[in-house]
KOLFI-375849 format. One record per atom (N, C-alpha, C): residue number from 1; x, z, y; atom name. Coordinates in steps of 0.02 Angstrom, whole numbers, plus 50000, padded with zeros to 5 digits. Layout:
% residues N
[NUM,[X,Z,Y],CA]
...
% end
This chain:
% residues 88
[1,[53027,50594,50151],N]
[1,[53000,50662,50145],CA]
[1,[53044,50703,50099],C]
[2,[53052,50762,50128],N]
[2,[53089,50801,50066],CA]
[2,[53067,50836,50043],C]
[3,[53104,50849,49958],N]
[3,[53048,50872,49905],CA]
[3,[53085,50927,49875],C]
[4,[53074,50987,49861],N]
[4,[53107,51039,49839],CA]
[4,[53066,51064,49772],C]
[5,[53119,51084,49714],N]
[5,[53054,51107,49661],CA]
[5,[53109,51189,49658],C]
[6,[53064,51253,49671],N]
[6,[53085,51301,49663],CA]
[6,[53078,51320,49607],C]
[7,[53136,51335,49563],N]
[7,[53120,51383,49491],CA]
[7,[53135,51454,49491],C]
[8,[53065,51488,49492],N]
[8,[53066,51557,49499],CA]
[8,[53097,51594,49423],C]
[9,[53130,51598,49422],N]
[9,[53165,51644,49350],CA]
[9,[53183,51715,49354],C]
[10,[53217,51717,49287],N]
[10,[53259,51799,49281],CA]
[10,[53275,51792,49204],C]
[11,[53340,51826,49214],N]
[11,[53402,51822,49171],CA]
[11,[53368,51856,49076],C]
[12,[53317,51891,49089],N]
[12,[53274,51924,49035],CA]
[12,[53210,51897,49026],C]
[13,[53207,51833,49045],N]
[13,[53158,51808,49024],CA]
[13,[53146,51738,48985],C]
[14,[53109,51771,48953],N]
[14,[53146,51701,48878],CA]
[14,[53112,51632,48896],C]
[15,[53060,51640,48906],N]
[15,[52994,51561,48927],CA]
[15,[53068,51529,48982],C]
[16,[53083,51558,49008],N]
[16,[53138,51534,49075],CA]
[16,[53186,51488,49055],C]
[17,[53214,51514,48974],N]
[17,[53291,51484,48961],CA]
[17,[53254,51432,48909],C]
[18,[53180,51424,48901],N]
[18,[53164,51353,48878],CA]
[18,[53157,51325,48939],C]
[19,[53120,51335,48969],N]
[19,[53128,51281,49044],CA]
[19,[53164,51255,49065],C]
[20,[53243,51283,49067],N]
[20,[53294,51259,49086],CA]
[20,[53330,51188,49079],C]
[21,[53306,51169,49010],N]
[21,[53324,51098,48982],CA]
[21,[53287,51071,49010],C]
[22,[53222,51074,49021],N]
[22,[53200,51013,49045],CA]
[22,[53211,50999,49123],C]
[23,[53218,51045,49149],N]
[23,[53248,51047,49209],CA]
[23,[53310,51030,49251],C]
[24,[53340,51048,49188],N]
[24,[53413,50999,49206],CA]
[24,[53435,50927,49198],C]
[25,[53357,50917,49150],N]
[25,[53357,50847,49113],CA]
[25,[53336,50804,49197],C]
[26,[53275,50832,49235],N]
[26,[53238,50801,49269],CA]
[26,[53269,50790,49336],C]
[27,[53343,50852,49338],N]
[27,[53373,50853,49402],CA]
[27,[53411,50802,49390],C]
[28,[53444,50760,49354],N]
[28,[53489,50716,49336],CA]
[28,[53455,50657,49327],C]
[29,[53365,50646,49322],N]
[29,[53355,50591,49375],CA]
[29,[53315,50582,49446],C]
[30,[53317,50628,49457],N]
[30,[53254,50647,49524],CA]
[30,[53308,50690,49585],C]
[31,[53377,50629,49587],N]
[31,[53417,50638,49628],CA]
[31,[53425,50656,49696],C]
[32,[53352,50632,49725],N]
[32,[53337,50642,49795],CA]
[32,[53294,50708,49805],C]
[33,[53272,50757,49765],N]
[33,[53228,50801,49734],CA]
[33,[53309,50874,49748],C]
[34,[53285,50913,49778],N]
[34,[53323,50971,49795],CA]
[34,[53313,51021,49724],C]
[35,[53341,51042,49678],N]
[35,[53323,51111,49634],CA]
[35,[53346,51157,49657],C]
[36,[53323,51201,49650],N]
[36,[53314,51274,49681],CA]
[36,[53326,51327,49628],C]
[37,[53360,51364,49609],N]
[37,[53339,51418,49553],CA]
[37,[53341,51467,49593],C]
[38,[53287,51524,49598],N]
[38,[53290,51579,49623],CA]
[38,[53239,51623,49574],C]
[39,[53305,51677,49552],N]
[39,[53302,51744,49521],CA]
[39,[53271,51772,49573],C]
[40,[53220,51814,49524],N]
[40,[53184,51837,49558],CA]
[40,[53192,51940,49570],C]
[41,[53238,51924,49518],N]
[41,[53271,51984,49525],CA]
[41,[53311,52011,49579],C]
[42,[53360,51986,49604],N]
[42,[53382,51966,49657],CA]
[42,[53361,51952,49736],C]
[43,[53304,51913,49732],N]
[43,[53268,51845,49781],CA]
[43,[53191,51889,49779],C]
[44,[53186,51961,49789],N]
[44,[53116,51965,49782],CA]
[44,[53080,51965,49823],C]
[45,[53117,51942,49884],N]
[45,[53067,51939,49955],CA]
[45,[53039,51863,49963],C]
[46,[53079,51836,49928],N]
[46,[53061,51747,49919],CA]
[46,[53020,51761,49873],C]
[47,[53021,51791,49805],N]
[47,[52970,51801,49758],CA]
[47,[52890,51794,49778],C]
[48,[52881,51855,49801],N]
[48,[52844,51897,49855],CA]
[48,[52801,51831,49920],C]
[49,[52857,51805,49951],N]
[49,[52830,51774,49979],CA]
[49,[52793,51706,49965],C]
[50,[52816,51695,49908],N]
[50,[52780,51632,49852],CA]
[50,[52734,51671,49796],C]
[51,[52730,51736,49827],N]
[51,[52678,51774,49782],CA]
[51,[52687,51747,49686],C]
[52,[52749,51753,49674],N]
[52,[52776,51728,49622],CA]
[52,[52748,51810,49551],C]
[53,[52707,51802,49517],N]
[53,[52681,51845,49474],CA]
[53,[52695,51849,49398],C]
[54,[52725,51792,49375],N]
[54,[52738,51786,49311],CA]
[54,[52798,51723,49316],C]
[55,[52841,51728,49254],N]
[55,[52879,51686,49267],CA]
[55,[52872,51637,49182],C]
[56,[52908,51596,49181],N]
[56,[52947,51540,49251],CA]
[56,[52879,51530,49293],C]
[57,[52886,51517,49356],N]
[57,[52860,51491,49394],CA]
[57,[52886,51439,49421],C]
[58,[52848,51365,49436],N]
[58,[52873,51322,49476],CA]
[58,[52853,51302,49530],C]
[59,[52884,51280,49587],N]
[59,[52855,51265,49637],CA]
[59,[52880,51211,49673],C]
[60,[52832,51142,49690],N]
[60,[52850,51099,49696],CA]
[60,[52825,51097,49759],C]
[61,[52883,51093,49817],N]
[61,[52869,51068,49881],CA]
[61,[52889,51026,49914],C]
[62,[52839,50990,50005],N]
[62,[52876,50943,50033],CA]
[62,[52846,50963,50097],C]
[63,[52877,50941,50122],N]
[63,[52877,50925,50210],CA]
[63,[52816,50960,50245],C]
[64,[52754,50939,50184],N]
[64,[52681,50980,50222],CA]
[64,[52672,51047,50204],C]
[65,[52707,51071,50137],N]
[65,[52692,51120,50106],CA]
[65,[52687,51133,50045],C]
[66,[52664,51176,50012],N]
[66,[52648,51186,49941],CA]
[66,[52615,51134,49900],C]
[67,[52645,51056,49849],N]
[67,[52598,51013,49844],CA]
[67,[52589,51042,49768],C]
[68,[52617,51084,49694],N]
[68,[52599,51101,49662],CA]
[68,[52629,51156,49626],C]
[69,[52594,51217,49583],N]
[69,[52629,51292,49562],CA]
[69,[52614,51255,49496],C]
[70,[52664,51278,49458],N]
[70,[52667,51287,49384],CA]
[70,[52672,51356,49375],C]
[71,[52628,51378,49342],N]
[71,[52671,51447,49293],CA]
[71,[52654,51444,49220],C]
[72,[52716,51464,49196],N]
[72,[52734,51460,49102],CA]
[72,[52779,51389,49108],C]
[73,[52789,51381,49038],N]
[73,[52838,51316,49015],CA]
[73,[52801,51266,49044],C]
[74,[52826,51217,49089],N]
[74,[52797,51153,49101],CA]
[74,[52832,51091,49078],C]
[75,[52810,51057,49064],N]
[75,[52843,50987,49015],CA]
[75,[52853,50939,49068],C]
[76,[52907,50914,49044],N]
[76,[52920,50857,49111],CA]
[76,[52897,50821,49159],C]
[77,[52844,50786,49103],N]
[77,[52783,50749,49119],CA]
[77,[52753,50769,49184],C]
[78,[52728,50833,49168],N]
[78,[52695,50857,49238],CA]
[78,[52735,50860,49283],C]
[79,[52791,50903,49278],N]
[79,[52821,50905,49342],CA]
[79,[52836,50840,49354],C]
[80,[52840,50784,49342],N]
[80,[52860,50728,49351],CA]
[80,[52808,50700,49387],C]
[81,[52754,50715,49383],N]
[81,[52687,50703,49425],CA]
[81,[52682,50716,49486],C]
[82,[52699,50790,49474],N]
[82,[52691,50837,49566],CA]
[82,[52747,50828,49591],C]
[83,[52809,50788,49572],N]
[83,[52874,50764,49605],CA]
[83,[52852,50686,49640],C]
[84,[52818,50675,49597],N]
[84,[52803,50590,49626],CA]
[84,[52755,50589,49695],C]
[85,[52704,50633,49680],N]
[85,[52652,50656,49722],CA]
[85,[52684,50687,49788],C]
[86,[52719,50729,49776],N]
[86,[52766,50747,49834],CA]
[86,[52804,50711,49868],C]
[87,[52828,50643,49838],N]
[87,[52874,50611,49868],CA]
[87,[52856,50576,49913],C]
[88,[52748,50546,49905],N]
[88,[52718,50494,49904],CA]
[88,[52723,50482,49993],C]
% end
């Protein structure tokens, strides 16, 4: 099954450039796991269409669909949850 985690960002937003570490931490083991960064500045029809309202936003998907949204700083842990869950 494939698993995509979209990170909704923008270049002025500070909660975003903490997220980033852990995100880069989690892409370097969750190798089979697609990351996504999409500015939303840029990307606002993808925004829009993930009804993306506050950022960071995360979005963890697979094969069926939407399996979980983060919005604000999320800690590894979790996303590490709705990555596993997604994979299942």
């Amino acid at each position: 099954m494939a698993v995509t985690l979209k990170d909704f960002y923008a270049d002025w937003c500070g909660p975003c450039k903490t997220q980033d570490p852990i995100l880069e931490d989690l892409e370097e083991e969750w190798t089979d796991v697609e990351f996504e960064k999409i500015d939303v500045d840029e990307e606002q029809d993808v925004a829009n269409e993930y009804q993306v309202r506050s950022l960071p936003t995360l979005i963890v998907e697979n094969d069926d669909g939407i399996v979980e949204r983060f919005v604000g700083v999320t800690q590894a842990d979790d996303i590490e949850d709705a990555l596993t869950q997604a994979s299942a």
